[in-house]
Backbone bond lengths (Angstrom), bond angles and torsions (degrees), N, CA, C in turn:
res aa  C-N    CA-C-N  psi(-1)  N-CA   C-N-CA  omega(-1)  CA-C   N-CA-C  phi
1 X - - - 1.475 - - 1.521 109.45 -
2 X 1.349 116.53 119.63 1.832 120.30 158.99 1.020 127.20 -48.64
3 X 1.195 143.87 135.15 1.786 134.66 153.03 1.747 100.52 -111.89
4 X 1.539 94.19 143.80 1.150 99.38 -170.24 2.095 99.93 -139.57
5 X 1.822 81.98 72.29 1.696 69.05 173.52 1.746 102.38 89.20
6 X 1.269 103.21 -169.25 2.065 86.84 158.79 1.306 139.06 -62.83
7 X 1.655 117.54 9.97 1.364 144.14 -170.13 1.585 98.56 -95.56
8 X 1.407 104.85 121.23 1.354 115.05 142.71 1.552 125.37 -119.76
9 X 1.696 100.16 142.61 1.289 88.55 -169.37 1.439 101.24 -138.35
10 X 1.229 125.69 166.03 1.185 143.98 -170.57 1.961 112.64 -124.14
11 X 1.666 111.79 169.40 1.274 119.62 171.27 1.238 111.96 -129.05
12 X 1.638 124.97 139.73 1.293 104.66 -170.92 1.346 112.97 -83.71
13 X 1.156 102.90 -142.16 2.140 115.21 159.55 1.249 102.98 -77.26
14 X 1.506 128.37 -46.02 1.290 124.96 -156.87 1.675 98.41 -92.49
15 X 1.459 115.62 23.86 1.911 90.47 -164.17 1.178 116.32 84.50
16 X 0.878 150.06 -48.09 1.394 141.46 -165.97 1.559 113.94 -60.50
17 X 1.159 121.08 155.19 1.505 139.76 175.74 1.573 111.74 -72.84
18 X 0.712 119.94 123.44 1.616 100.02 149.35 1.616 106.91 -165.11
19 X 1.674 112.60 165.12 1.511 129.93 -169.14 1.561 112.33 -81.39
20 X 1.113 115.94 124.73 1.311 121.47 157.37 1.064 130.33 -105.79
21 X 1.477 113.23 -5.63 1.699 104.95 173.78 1.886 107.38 -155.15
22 X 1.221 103.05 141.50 1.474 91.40 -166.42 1.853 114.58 -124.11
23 X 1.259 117.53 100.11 1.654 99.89 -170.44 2.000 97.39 -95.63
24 X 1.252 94.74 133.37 1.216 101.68 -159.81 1.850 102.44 -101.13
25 X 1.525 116.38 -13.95 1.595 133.45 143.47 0.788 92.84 -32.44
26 X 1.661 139.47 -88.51 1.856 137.17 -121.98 1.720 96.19 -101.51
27 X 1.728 122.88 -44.16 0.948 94.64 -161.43 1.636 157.16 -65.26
28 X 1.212 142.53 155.58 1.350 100.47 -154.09 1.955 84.27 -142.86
29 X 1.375 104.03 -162.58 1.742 125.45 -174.48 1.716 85.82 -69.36
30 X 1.059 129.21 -55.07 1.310 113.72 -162.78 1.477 113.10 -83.90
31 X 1.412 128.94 -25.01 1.066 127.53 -173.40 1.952 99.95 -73.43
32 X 1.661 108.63 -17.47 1.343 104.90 -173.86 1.994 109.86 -83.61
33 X 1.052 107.50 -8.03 1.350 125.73 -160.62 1.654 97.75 -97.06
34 X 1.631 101.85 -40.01 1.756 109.59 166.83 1.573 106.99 -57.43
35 X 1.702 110.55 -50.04 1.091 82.88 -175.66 1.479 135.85 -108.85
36 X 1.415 122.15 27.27 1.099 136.67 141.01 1.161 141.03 -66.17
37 X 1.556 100.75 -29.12 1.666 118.52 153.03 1.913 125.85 -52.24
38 X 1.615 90.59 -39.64 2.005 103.06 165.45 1.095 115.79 -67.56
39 X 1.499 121.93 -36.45 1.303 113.50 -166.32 1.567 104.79 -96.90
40 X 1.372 127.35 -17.19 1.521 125.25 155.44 1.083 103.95 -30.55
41 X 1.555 105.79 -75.60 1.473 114.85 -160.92 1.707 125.06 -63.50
42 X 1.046 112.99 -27.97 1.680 126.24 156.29 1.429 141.39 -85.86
43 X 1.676 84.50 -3.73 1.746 94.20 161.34 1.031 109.32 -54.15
44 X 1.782 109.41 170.81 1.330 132.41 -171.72 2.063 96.40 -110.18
45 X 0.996 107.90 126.10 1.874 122.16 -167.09 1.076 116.95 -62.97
46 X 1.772 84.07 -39.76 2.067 87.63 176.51 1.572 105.85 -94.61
47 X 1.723 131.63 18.53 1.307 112.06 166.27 1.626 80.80 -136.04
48 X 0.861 120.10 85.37 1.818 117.51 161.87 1.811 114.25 -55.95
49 X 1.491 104.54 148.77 1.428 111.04 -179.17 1.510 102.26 -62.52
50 X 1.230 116.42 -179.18 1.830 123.45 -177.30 1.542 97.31 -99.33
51 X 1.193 143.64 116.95 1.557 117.48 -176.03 1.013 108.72 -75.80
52 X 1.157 127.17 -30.93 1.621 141.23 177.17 1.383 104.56 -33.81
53 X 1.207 101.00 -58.59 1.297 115.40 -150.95 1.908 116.73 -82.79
54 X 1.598 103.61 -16.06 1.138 133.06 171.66 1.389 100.22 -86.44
55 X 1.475 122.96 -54.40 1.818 116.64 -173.23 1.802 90.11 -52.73
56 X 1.489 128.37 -55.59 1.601 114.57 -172.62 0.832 114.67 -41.54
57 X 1.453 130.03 -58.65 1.243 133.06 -172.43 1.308 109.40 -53.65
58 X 1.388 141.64 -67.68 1.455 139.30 166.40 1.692 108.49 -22.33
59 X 1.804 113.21 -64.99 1.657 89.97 -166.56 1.413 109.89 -71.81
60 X 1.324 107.73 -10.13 1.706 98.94 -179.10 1.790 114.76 -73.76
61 X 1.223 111.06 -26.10 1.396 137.57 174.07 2.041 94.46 -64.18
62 X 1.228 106.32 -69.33 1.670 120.62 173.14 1.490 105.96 -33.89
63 X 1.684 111.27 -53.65 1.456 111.47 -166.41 1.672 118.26 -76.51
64 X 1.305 93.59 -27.20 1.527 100.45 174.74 1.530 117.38 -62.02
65 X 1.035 101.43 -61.27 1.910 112.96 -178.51 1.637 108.19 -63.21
66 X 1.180 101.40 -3.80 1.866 95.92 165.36 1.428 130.32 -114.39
67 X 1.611 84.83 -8.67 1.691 109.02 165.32 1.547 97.03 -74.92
68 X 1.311 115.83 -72.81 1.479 118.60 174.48 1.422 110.72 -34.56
69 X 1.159 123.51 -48.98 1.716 125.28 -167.57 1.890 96.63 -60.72
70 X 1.205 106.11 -50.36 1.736 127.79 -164.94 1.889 91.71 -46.30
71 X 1.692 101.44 -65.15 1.089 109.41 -159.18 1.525 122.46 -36.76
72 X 1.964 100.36 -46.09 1.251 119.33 -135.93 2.058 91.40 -78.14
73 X 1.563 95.00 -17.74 1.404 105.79 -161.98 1.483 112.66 -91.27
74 X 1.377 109.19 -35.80 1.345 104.92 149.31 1.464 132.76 -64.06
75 X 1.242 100.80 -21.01 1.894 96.87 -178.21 1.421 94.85 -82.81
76 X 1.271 141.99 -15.58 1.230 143.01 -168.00 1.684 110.74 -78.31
77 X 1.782 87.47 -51.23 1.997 80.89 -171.63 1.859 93.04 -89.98
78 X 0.983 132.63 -0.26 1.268 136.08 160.15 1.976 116.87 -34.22
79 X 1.824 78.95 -60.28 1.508 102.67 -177.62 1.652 115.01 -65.32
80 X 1.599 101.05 -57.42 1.054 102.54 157.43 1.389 148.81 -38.65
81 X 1.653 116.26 -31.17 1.661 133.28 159.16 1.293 111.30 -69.29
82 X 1.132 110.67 -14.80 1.870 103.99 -162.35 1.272 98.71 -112.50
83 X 1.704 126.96 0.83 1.494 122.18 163.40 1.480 93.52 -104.12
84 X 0.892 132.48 -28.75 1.838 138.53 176.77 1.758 93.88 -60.01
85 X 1.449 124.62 -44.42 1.227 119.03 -158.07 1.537 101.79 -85.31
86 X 1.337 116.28 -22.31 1.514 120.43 -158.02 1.493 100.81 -94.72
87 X 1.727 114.73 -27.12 1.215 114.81 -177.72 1.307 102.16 -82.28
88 X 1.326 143.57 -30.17 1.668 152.08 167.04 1.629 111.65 -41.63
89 X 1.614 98.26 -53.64 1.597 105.94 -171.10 1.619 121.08 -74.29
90 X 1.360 94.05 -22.08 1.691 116.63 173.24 1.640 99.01 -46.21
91 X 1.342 122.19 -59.33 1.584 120.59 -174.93 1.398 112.35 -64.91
92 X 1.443 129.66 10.46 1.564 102.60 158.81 1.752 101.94 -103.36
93 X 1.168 129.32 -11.03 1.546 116.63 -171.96 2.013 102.68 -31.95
94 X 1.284 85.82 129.01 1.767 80.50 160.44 1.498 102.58 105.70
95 X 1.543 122.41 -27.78 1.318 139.20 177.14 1.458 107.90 -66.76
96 X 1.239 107.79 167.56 1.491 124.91 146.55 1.647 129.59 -87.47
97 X 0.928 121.42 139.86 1.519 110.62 168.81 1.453 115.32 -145.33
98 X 1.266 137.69 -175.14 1.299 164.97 -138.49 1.741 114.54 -160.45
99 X 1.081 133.51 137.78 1.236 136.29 -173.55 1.665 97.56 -129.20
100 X 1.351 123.05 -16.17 1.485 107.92 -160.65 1.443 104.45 108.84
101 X 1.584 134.94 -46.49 1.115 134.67 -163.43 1.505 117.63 -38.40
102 X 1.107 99.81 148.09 2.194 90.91 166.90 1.622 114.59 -118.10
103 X 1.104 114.96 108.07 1.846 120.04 173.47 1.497 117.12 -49.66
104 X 0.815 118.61 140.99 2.070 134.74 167.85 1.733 98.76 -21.35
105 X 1.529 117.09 -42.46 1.399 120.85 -164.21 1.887 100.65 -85.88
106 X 1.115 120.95 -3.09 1.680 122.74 -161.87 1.033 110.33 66.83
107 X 1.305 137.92 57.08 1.243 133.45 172.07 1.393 102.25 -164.70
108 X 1.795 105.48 136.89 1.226 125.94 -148.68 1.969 98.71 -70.88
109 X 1.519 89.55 139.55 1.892 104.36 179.02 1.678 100.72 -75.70
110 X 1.570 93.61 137.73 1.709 103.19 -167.81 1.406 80.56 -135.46
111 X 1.690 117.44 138.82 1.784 140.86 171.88 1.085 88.97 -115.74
112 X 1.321 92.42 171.54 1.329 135.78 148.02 1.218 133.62 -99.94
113 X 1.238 149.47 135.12 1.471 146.42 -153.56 1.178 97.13 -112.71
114 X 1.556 121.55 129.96 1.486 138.57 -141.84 1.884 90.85 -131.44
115 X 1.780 105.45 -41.18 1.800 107.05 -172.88 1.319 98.91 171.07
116 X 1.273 93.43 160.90 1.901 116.87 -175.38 1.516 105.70 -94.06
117 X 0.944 108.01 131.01 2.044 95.95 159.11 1.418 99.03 -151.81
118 X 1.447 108.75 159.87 1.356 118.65 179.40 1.978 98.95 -116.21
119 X 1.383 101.97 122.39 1.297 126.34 177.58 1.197 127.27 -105.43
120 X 1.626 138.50 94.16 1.445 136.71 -162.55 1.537 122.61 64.54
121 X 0.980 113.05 -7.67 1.830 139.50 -159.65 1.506 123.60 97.58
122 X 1.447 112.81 33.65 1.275 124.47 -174.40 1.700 99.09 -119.06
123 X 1.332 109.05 122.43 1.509 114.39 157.69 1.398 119.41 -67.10
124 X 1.357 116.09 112.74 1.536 128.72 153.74 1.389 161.86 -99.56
125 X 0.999 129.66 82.47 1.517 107.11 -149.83 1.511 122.15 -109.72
126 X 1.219 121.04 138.29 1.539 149.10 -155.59 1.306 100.83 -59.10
127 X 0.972 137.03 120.64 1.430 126.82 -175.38 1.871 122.51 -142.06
128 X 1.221 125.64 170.54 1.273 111.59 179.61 1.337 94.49 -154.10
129 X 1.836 112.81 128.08 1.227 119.43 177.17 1.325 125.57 -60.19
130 X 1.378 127.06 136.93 1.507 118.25 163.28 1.163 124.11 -97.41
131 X 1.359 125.70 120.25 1.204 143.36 -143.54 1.887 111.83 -91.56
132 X 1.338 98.73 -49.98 1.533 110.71 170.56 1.323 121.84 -154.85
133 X 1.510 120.37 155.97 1.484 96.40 167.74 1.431 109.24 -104.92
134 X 1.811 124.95 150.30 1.056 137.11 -155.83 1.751 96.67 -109.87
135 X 1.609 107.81 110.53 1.616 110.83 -179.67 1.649 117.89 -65.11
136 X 1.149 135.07 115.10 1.421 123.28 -172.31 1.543 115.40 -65.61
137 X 1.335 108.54 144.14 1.609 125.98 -174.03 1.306 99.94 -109.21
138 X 1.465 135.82 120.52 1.583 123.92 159.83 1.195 102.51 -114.27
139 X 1.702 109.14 -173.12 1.406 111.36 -156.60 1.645 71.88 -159.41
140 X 1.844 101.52 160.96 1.410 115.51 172.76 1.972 104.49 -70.59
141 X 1.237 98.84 115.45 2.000 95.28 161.56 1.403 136.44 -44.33
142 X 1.737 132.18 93.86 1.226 131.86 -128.75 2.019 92.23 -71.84
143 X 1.416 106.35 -39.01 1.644 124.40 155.91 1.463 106.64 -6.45
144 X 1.879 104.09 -78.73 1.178 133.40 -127.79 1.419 112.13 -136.76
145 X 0.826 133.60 86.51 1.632 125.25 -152.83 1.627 96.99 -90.96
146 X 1.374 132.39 -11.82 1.142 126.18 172.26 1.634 117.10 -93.59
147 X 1.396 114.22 10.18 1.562 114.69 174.16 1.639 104.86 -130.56
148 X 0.865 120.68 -178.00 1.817 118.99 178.27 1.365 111.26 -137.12
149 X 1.172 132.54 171.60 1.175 125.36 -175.77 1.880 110.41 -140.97
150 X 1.297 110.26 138.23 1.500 92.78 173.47 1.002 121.18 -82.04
151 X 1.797 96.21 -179.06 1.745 108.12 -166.91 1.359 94.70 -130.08
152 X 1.801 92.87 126.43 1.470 98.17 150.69 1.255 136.27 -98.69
153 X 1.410 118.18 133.38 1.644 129.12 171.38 1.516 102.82 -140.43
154 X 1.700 77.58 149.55 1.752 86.10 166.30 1.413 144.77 -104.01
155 X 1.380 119.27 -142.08 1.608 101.31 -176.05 1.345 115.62 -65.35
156 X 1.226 122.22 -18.98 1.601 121.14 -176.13 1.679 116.11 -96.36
157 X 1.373 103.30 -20.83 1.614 93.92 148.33 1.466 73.33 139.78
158 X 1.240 141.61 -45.57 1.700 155.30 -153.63 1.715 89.15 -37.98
159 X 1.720 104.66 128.26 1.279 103.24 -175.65 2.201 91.23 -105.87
160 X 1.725 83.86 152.94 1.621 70.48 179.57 1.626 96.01 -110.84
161 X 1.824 107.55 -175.36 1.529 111.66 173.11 1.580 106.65 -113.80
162 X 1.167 130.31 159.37 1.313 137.11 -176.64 1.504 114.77 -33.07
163 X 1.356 124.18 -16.74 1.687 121.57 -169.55 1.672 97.58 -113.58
164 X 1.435 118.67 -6.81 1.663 116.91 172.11 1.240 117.89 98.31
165 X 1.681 98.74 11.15 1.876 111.30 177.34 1.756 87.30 -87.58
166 X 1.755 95.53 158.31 1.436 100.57 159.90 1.442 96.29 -86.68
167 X 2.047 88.68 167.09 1.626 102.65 -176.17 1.889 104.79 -94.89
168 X 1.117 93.69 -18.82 1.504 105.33 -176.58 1.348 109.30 111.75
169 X 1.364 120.81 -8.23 1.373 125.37 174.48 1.477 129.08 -105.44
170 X 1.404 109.61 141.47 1.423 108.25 -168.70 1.622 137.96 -114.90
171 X 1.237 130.19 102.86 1.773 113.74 -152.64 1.674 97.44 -70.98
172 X 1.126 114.33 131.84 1.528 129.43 -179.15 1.822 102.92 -64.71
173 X 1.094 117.76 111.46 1.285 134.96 170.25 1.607 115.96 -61.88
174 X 1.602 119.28 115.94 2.045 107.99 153.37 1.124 125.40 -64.39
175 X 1.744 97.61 -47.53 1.842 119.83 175.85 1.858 97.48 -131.28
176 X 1.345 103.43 -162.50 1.048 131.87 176.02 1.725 106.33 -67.02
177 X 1.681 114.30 116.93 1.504 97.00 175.51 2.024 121.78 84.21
178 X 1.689 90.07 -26.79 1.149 89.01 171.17 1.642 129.33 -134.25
179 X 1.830 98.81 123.59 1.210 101.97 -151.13 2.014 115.34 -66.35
180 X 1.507 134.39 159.47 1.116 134.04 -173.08 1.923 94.07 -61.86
181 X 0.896 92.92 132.71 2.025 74.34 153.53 1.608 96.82 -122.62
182 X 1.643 96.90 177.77 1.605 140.55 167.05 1.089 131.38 -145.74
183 X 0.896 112.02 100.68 1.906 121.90 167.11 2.203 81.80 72.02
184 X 1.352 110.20 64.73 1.389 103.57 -172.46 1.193 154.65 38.84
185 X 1.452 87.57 33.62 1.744 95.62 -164.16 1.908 94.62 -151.07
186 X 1.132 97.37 133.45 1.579 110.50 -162.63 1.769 104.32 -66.30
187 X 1.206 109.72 138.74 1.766 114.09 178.21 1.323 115.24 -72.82
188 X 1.325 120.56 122.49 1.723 113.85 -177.64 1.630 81.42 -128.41
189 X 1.900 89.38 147.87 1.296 113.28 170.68 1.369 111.24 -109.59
190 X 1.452 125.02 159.18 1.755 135.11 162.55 1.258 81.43 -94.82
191 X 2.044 83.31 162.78 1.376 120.30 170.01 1.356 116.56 -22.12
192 X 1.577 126.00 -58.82 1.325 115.99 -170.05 1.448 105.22 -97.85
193 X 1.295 125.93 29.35 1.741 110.73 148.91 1.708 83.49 113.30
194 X 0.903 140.52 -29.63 1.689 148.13 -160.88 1.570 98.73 -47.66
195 X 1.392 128.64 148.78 1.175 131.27 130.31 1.110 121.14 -50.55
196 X 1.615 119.66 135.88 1.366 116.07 174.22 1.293 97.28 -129.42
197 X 1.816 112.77 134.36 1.725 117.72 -143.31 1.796 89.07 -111.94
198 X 0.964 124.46 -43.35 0.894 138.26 -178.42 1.870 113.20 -85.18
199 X 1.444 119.45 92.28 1.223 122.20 149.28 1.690 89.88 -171.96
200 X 2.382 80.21 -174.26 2.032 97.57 -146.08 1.518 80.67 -102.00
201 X 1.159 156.19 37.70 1.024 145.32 163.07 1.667 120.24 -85.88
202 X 1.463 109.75 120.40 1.362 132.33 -170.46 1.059 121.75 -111.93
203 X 1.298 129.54 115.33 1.384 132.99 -179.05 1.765 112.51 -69.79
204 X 1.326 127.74 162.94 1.639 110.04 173.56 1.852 91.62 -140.43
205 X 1.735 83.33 -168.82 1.503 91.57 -160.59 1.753 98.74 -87.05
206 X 1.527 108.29 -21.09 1.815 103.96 176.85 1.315 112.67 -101.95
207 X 1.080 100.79 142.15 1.798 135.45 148.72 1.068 136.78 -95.94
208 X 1.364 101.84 174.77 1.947 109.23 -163.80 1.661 98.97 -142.94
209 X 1.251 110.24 123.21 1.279 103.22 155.87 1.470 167.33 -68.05
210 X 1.159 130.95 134.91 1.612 125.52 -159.81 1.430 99.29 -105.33
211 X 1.300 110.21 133.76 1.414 124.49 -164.96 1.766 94.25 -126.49
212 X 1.585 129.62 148.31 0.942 153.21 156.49 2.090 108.21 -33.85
213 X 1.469 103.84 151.50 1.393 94.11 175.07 1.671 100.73 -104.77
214 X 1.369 98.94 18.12 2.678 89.91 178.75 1.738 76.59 -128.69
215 X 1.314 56.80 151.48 1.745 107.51 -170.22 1.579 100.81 -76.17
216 X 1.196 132.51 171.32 1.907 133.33 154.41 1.415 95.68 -178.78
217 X 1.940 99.10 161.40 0.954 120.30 -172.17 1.334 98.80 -120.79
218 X 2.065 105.02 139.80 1.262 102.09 168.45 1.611 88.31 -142.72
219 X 1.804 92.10 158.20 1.806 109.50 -177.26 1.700 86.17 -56.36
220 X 1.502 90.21 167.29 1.689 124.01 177.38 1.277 91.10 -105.20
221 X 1.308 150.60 -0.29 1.218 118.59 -174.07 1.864 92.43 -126.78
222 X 1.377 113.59 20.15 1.703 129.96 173.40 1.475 106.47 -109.69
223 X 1.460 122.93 8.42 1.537 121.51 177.15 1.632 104.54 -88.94
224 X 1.045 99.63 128.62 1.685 106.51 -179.95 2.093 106.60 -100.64
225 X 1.376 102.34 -13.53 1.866 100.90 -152.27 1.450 77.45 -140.10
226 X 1.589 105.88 144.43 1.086 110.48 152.03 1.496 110.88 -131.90
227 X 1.317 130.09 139.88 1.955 107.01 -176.21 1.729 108.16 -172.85
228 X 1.133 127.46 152.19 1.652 126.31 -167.00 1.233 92.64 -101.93
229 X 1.433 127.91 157.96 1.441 136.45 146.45 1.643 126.65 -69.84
């Protein structure tokens, strides 16, 4: 028996050529040319091969192994873009962004970027909506009367005290985050709903944002905004 490369071949009773084993890994344009060259020579005189029909077979043999060649090279810089893309997207963690989306209020949904990951070969990134921004309230520092200190409250207006108890008092909300004012100075209520006319609580011109507590994923290549607070 011949081997020819990943070709094995055999002879029959009558002379004739033929394959018994085929590794389709190794074989290549030349190993097909080897073995068309055997079976030239062991043809039968009075039934000659078709050459025609042998040259097809060769470019189709030709076309395959450059399809294969094509493939292997695209899956290569494929891989290569999608660590190029993942190392790119890495620099917004920590950012804000925009996808295009539109919120319940008409106005475009802005995250926060939580992490990068690459999924099936899809860039994704971890994100958490921000919901509103929260206007800061300070108050004179009972400490320090020459520094101030902020105030926390939440979406419903509930102001808290330094240990995370409420005080019982509440800054009167327009929207979400943003406190009522009067004559420049933010509206706080007592326990039973009252105006209270008299206190040092000051609204300012910065905020901080309130972000969602679930997580979501959106493509990296669906970010329209990129921008810090």
């Amino acid at each position: 028996m011949a081997t020819i490369d990943g070709v094995n071949t055999g002879t029959g009773i009558d002379g004739s050529l033929y394959t018994s084993a085929v590794s389709n890994d190794t074989l290549t344009t030349n190993d097909f040319l080897k073995l068309m060259i055997e079976e030239l020579k062991l043809q039968d005189p009075t039934k000659p091969m078709d050459s025609a029909r042998m040259l097809d077979t060769q470019m189709k043999m030709s076309t395959l192994n450059s399809n294969l060649s094509m493939v292997k090279t695209l899956e290569s810089i494929q891989k290569a873009f999608t660590q190029s893309s993942l190392s790119t997207a890495t620099g917004i963690i920590g950012k804000h962004v925009e996808n295009g989306d539109v919120g319940e209020n008409g106005v475009n949904k802005a995250f926060v970027v939580k992490s990068i990951e690459n999924e099936n070969g899809e860039i994704l990134a971890t994100v958490q909506r921000m919901l509103y921004l929260e206007q800061v309230v300070t108050m004179p520092d009972p400490e320090d009367s020459s520094k101030v200190k902020m105030i926390n409250y939440d979406a419903a207006g509930y102001i808290y005290d330094d240990t995370g108890k409420k005080t019982g008092q509440t800054i009167a909300l327009s929207n979400p985050g943003e406190p009522l004012l009067r004559d420049g100075k933010p509206v706080v209520l007592d326990e039973e709903g009252q105006e209270v006319s008299d206190h040092n609580y000051t609204a300012t011109a910065s905020s901080i944002p309130v972000y969602s507590d679930e997580f979501e994923k959106i493509a990296f290549t669906s970010i329209t905004k990129i921008f810090t607070m």
